[in-house]
KOLZA-430661 format. One record per residue: residue in three letters; residue number from 0; x, y, z of N, C-alpha, C in turn. Coordinates in Angstrom, 1 decimal, decimal comma. Layout:
N
+------+-----+--------+--------+--------+--------+--------+--------+--------+--------+--------+
: type : seq :    n_x :    n_y :    n_z :   ca_x :   ca_y :   ca_z :    c_x :    c_y :    c_z :
+------+-----+--------+--------+--------+--------+--------+--------+--------+--------+--------+
:  Ala : NUM :      X :      Y :      Z :      X :      Y :      Z :      X :      Y :      Z :
...
+------+-----+--------+--------+--------+--------+--------+--------+--------+--------+--------+
# end
This chain:
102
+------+-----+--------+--------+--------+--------+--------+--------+--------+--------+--------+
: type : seq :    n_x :    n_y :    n_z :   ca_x :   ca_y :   ca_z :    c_x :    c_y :    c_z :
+------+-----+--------+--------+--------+--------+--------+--------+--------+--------+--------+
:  Unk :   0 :   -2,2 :   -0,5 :   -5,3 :   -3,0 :    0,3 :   -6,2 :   -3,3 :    1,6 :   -5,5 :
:  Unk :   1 :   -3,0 :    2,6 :   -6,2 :   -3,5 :    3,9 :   -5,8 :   -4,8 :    3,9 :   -5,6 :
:  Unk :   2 :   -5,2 :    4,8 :   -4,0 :   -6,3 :    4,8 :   -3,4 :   -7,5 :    5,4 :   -4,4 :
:  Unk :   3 :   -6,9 :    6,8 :   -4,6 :   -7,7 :    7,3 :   -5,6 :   -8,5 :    6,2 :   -6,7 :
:  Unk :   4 :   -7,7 :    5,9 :   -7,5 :   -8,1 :    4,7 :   -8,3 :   -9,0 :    4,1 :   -7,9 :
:  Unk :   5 :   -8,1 :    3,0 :   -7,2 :   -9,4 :    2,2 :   -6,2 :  -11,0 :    2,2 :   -6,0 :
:  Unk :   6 :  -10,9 :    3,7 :   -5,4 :  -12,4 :    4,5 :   -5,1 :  -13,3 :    4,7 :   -6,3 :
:  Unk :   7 :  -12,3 :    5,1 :   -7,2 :  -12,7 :    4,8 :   -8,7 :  -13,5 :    4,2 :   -9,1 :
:  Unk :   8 :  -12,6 :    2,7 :   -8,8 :  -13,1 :    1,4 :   -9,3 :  -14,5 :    0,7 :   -8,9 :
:  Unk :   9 :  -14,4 :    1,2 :   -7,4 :  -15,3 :    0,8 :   -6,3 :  -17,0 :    1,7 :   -6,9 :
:  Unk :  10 :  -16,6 :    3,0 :   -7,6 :  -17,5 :    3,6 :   -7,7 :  -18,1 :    3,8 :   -9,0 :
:  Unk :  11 :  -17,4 :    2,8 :  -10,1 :  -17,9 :    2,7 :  -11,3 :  -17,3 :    0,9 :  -11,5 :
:  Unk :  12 :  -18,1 :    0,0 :  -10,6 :  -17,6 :   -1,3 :  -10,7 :  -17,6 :   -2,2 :  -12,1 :
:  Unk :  13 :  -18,4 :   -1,5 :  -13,1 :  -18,4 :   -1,7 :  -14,7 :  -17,0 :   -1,9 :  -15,0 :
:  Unk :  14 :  -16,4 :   -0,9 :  -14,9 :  -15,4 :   -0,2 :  -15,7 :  -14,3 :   -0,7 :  -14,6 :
:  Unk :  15 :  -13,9 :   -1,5 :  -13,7 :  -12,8 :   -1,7 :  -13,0 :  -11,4 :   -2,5 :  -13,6 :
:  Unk :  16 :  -10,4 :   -2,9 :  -13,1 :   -9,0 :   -2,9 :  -13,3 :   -9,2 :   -4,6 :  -13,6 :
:  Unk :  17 :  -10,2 :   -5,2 :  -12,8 :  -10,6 :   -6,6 :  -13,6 :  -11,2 :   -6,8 :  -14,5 :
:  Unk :  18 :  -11,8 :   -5,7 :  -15,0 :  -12,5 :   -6,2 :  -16,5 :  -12,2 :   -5,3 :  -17,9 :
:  Unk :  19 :  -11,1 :   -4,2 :  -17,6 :  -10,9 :   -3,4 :  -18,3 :   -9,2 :   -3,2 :  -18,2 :
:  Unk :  20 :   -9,0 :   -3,4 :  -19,3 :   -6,6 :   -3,3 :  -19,2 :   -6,6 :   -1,8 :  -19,4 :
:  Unk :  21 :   -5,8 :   -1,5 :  -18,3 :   -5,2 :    0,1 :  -18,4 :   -4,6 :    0,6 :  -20,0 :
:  Unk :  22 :   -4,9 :    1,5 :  -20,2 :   -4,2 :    2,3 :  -21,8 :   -3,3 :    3,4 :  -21,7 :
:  Unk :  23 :   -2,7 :    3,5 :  -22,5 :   -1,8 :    4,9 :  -22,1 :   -1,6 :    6,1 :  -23,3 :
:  Unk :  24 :   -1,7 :    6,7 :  -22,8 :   -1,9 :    7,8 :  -24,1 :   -1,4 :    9,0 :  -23,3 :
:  Unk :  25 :   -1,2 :   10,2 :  -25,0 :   -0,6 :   11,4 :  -24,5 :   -1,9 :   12,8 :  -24,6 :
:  Unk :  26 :   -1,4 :   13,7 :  -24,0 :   -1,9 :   15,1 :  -24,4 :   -1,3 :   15,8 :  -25,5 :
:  Unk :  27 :   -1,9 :   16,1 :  -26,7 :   -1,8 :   16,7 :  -27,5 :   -3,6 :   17,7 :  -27,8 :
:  Unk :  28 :   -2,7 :   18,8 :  -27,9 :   -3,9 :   20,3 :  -28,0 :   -5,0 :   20,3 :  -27,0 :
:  Unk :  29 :   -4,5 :   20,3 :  -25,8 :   -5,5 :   19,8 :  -24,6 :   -6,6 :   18,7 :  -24,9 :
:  Unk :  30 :   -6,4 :   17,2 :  -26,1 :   -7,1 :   16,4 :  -25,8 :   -5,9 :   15,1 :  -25,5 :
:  Unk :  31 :   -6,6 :   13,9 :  -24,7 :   -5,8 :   12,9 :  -24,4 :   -6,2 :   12,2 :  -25,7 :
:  Unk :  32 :   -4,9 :   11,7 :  -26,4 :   -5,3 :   10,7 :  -27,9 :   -4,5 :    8,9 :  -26,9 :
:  Unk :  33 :   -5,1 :    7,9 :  -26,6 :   -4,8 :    7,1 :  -26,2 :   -3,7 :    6,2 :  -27,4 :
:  Unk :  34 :   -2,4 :    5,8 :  -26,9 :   -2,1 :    4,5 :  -28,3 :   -2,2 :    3,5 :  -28,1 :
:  Unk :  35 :   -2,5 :    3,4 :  -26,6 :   -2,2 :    1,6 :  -26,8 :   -3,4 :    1,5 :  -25,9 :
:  Unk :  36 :   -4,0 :    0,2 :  -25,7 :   -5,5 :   -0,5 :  -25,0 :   -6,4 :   -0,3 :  -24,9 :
:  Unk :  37 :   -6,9 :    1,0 :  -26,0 :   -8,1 :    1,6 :  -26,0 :   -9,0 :    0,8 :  -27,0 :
:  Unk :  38 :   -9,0 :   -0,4 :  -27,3 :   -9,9 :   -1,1 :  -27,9 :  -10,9 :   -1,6 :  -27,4 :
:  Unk :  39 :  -11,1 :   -1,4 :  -26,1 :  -12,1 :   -2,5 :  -25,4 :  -13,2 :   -1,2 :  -25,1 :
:  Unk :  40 :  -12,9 :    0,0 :  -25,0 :  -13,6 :    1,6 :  -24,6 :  -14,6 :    1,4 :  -25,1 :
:  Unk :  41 :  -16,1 :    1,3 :  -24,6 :  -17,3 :    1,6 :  -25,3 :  -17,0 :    2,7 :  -25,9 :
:  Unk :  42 :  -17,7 :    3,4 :  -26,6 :  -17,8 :    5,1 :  -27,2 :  -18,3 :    5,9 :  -26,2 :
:  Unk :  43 :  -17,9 :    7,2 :  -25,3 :  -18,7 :    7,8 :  -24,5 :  -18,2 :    7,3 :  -23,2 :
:  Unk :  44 :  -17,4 :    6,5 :  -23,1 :  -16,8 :    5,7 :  -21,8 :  -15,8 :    6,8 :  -21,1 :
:  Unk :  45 :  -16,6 :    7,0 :  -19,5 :  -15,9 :    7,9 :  -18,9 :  -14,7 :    7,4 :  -18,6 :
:  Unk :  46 :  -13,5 :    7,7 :  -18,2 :  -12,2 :    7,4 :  -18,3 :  -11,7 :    8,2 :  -16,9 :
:  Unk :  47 :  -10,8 :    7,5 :  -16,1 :  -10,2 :    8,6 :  -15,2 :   -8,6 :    8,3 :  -15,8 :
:  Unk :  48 :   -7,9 :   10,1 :  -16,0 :   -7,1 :    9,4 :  -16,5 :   -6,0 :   10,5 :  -15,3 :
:  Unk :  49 :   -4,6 :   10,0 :  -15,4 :   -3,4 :    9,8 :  -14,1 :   -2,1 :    9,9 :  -14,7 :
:  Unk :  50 :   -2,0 :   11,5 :  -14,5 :   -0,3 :   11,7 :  -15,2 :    1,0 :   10,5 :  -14,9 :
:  Unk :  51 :    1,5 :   10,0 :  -15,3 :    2,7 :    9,5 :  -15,4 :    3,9 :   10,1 :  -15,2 :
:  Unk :  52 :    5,0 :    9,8 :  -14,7 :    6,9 :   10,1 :  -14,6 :    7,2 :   10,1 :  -16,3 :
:  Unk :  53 :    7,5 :   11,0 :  -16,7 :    8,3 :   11,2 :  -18,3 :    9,3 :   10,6 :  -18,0 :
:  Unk :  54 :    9,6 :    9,7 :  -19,3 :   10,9 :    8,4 :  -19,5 :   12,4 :    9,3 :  -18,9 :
:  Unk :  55 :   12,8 :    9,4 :  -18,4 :   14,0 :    9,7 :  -18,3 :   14,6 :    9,7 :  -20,0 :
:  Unk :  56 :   15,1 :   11,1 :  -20,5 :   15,7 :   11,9 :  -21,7 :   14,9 :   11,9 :  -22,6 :
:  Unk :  57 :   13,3 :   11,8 :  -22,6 :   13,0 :   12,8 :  -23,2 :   12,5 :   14,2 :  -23,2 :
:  Unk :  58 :   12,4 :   14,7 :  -23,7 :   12,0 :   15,9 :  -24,2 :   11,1 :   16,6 :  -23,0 :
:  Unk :  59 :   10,2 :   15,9 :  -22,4 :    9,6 :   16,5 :  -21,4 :   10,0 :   16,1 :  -20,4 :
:  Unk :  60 :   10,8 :   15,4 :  -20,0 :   11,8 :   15,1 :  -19,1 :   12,8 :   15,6 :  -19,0 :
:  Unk :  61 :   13,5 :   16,3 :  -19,8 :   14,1 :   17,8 :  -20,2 :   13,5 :   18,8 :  -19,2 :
:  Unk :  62 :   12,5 :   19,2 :  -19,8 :   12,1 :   20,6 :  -19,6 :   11,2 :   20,1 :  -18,6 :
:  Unk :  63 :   11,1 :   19,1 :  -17,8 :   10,8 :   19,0 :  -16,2 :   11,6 :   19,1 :  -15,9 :
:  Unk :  64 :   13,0 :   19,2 :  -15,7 :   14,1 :   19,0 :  -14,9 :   14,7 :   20,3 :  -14,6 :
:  Unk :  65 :   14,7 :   21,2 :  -16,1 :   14,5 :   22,8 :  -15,9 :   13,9 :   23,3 :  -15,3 :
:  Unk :  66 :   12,8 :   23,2 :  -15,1 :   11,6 :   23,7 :  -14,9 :   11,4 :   23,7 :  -12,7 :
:  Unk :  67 :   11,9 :   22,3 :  -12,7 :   11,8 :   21,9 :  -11,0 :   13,1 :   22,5 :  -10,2 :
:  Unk :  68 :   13,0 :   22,9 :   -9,5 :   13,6 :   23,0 :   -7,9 :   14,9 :   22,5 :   -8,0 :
:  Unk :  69 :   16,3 :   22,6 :   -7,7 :   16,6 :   23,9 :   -7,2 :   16,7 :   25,2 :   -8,5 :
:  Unk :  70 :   17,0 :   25,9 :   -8,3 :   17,2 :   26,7 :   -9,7 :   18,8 :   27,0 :   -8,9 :
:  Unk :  71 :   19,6 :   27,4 :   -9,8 :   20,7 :   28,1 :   -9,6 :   21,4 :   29,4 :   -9,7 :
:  Unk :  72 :   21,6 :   30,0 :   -9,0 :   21,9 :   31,5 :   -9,3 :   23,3 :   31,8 :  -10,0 :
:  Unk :  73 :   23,4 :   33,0 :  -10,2 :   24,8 :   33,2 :  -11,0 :   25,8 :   33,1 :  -10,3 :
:  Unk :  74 :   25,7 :   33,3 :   -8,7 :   26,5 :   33,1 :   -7,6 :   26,7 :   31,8 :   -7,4 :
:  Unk :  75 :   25,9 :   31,2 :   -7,5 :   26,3 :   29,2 :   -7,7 :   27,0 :   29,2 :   -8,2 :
:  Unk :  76 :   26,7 :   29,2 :   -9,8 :   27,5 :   28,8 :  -11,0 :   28,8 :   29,5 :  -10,9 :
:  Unk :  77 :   29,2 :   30,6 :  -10,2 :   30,4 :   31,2 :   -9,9 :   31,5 :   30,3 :   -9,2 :
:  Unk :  78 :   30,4 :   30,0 :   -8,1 :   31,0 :   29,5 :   -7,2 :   32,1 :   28,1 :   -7,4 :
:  Unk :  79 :   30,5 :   27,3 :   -8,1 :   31,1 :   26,1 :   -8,7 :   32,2 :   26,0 :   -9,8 :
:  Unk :  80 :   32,3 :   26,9 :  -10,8 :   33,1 :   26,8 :  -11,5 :   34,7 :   27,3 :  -10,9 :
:  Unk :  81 :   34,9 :   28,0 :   -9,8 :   36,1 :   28,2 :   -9,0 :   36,3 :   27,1 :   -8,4 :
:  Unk :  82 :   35,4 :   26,2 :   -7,6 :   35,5 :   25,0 :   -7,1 :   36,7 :   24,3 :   -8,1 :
:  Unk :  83 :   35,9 :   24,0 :   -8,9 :   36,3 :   23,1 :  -10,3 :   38,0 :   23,6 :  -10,4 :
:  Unk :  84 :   38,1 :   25,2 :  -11,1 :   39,5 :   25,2 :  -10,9 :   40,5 :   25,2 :  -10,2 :
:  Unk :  85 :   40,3 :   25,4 :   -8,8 :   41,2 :   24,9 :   -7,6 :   41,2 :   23,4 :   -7,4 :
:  Unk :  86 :   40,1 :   22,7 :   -7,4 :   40,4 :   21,3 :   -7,2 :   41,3 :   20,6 :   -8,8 :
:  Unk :  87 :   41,7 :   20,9 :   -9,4 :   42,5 :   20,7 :  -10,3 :   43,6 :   19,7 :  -10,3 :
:  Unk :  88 :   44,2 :   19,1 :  -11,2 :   45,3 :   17,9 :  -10,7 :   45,7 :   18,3 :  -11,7 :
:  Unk :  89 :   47,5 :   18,8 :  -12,0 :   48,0 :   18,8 :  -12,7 :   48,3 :   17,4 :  -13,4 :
:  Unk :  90 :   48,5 :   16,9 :  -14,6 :   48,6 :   15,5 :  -14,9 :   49,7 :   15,1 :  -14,7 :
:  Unk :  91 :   50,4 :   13,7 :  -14,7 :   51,4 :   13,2 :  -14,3 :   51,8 :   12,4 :  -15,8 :
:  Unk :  92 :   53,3 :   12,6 :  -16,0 :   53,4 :   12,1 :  -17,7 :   53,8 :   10,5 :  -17,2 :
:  Unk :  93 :   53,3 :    9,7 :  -17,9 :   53,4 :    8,6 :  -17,6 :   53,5 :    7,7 :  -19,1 :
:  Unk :  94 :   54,9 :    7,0 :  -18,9 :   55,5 :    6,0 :  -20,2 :   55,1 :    4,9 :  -20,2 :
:  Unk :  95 :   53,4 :    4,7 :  -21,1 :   53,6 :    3,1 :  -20,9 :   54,4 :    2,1 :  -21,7 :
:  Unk :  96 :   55,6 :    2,8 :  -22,4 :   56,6 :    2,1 :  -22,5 :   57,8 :    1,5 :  -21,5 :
:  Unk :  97 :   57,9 :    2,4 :  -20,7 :   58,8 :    2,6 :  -19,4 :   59,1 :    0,9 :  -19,1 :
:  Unk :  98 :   60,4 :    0,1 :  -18,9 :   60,6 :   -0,5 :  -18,1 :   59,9 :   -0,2 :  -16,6 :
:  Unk :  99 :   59,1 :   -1,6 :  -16,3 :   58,8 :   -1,0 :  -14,6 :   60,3 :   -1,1 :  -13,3 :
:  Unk : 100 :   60,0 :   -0,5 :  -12,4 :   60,9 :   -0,5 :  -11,6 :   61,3 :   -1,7 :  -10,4 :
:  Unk : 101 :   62,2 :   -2,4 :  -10,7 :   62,2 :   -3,8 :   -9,9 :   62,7 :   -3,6 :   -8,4 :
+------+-----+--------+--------+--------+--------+--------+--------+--------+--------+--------+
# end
């Protein structure tokens, strides 16, 4: 369990990970709207809440991946795309009718 949490827990023992099931919810218009396990919340129940890893291909998992480290410059993308055409293989024509060779 993350420590943070923990301290959390330790410091509002009401409201801990044994008597309360984690929920998960998004940000929309700088408020958090929870969807799932928010039935047990008194009304007015402080909450600490703990960004999450975006699902791999969505949308904000997208534009995290733009967004993070490395960036690439136009001298990269130069670079790499000459890579690409010198490592090249011309194709080999190949009959899969062909008798094989005994």
């Amino acid at each position: 369990m993350d420590s943070e949490v923990k301290r959390e827990n330790e410091r509002y023992p009401a409201m801990n990970a044994q008597n309360m099931a984690p929920c998960r919810g998004v940000v929309r218009g700088g408020t958090v709207v929870l969807t799932s396990g928010a039935a047990g919340f008194p009304e007015e129940s402080e909450v600490l809440v703990v960004p999450v890893a975006s699902r791999p291909g969505t949308s904000e998992a997208v534009l995290a991946a733009v967004a993070a480290a490395p960036h690439v410059t136009r001298d990269d993308v130069d670079a790499l795309e000459h890579a690409i055409v010198v490592g090249r293989r011309g194709s080999v024509p190949l009959d899969p009718f062909a008798e094989a060779a005994q």
